[in-house]
N, C-alpha and C positions, 0 to 999 in steps of 0.2 A: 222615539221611545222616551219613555217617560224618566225624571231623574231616582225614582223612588216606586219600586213595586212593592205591595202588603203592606203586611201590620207587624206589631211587636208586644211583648207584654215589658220586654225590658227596657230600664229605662234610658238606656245609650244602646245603639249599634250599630255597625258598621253596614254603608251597601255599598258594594263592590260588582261592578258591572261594567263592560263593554259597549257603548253604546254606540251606534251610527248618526250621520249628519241626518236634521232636521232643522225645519225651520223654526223662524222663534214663535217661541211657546211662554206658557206663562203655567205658575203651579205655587200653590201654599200650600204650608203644611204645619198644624196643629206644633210639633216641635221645635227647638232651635237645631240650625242645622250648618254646617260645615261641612262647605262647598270645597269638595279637592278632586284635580285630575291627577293620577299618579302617569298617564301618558295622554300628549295630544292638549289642544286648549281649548277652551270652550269660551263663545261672549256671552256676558253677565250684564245687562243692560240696567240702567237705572233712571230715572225720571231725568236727569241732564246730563248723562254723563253715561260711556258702556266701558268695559273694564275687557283682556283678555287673561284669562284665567289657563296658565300652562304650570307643570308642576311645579314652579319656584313660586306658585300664589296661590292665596285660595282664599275662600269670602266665610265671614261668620256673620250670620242671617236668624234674628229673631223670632221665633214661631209666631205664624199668620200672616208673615211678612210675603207679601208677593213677588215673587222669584221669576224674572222674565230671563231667557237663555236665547240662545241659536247654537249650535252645531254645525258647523263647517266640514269637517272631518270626522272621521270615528276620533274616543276619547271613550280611555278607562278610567271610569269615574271612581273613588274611593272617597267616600263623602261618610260623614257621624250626623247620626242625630240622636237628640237629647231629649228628655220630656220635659217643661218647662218645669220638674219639682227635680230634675236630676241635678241642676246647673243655672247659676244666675244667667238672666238673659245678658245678651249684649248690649255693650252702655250707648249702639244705635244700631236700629233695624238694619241696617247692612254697612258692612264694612270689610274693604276686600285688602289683603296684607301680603309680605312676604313670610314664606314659608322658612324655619329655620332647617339646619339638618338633623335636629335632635324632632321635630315636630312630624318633619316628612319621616324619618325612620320608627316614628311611635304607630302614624298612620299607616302603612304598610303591615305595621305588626299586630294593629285592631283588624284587618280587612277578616282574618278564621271568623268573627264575632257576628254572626250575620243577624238579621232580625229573627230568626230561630235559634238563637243563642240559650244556654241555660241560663237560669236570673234562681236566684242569688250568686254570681260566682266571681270570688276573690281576684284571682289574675284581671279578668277583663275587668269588672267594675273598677278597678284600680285606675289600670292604664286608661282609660275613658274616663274616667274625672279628672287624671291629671293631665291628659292629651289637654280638654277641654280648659283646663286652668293654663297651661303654657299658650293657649292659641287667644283666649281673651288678651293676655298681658304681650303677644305679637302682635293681637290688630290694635294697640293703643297707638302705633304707628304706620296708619294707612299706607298704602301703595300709590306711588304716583301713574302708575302706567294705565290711563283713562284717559278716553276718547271725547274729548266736548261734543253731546245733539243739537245744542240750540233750540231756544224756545218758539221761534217765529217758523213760517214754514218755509220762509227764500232762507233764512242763513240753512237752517236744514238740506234744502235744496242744494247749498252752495258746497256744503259737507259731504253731500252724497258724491256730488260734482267730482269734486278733490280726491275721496277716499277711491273712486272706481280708476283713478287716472294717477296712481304713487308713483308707477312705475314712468310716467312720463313726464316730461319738463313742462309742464300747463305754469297760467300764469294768474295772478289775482283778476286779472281782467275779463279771463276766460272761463273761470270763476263765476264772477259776478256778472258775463252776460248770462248763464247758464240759469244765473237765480233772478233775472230779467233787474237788474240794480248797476248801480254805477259803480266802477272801483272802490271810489272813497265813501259812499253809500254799504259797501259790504263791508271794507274795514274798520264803520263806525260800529258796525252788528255785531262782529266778530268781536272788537274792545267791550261793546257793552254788553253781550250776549254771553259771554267764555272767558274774557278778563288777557283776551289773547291776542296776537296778528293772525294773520291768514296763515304764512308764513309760517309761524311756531304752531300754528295744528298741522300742517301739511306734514313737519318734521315726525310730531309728536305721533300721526297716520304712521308714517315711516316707518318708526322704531317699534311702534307696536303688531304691523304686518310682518314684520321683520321675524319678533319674539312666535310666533303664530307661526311660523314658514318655519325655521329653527325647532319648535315642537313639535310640526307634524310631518315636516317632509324630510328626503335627504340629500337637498339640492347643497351643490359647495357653496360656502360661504359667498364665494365670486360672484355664482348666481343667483345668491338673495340680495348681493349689495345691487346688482342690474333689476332686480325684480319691485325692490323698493324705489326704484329715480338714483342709484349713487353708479358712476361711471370710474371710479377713483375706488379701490378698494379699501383705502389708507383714510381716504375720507368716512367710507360707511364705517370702519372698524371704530376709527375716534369718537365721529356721532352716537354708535350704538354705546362705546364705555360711556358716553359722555349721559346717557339715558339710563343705563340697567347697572353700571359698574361693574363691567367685565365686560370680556371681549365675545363676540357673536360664537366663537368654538368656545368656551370655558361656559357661554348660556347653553347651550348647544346641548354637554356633557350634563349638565342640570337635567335638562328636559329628559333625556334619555335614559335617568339612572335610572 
């Protein structure tokens, strides 16, 4: 399903929808537009890098910028869009942030404003200009929780490799026979391709299937640290603060407010 049905005369409003898993898909739209799940996450894919998008984040996207997603799970989308004379663009074509709780409680209270909203109207034109002005001046501090693609098509390879296997103890070796390369042949790719080790993406996989399973399922915490590679519950809990700054139940209560 698409992230955006019709039209609007107004120049901000709100689409608020349930949508179902699909695969990725790609979409632009003449507006700028703020990307939020009020439940569930969505991936937000970018030229080197994919983000997941659960309701403690959300992406502010330039009109005509092209928006590549997948869907994994249903996700209640609560997303703004803007017409490019309603609200400066963004100072870059996409830029995915944390959500503050004054920002998430504005979005929730835009979702009545749908694209059949009345235009001229005080209330909503308000809160949709200043939604808009609080959410520029939150993405001036991007989000860390992105996924490196790699530009070549074996580190690629070697990414898929990793990301389908979190839950299991694999090795850089198994890795890089998978992306047909030598160990140290994969983590010259990996330093110059991501600025990374193997290692710190496998982590960074981890904590972000983690934040994703946390959004959309209601497995015990136990069984997202087994589901991500952590056998130590003490261990996943530190890792996860040690990534989102909070612990897997305080992200948890986030996702679900």
């Amino acid at each position: 399903m698409s992230l955006l049905s019709g039209m609007s005369v107004a120049p901000s409003y709100c689409f608020y929808r349930t949508l179902d898993p699909s695969p990725p898909s790609t979409i632009t739209f003449d507006r700028h537009y703020l990307l939020y799940s009020v439940r569930g996450a969505l991936r937000l894919i970018d030229e080197d890098r994919a983000w997941s998008l659960p309701p403690s984040r959300a992406a502010w996207i330039a009109a005509d910028t092209p928006i590549h997603f997948e869907i994994k799970h249903p996700v209640t989308c609560c997303s703004v869009l803007y017409s490019v004379d309603a609200i400066d663009a963004p100072n870059q074509a996409l830029r995915v942030f944390e959500m503050s709780p004054l920002a998430r409680d504005m979005v929730h209270a835009c979702r009545k404003w749908n694209a059949d909203r009345p235009f001229p109207h005080t209330l909503a034109d308000s809160m949709f200009q200043t939604l808009g002005l609080l959410c520029r001046d939150l993405a001036a501090s991007p989000s860390n929780c992105w996924i490196p693609r790699g530009r070549t098509d074996r580190l690629k390879k070697a990414i898929e490799f990793t990301e389908a296997r979190l839950d299991q103890s694999i090795t850089i070796d198994e890795a890089a026979s998978a992306a047909g390369l030598s160990p140290r042949s994969l983590a010259r790719r990996f330093a110059d391709e991501t600025g990374m080790t193997w290692r710190q993406v496998q982590r960074r996989m981890r904590m972000i299937r983690a934040i994703e399973i946390l959004a959309n399922e209601a497995d015990p915490v136990t069984q997202v640290a087994f589901r991500t590679g952590y056998n130590s519950l003490s261990a996943f809990n530190a890792a996860f603060r040690a990534f989102t700054g909070c612990s897997p139940s305080e992200y948890r209560a986030i996702s679900v407010d």
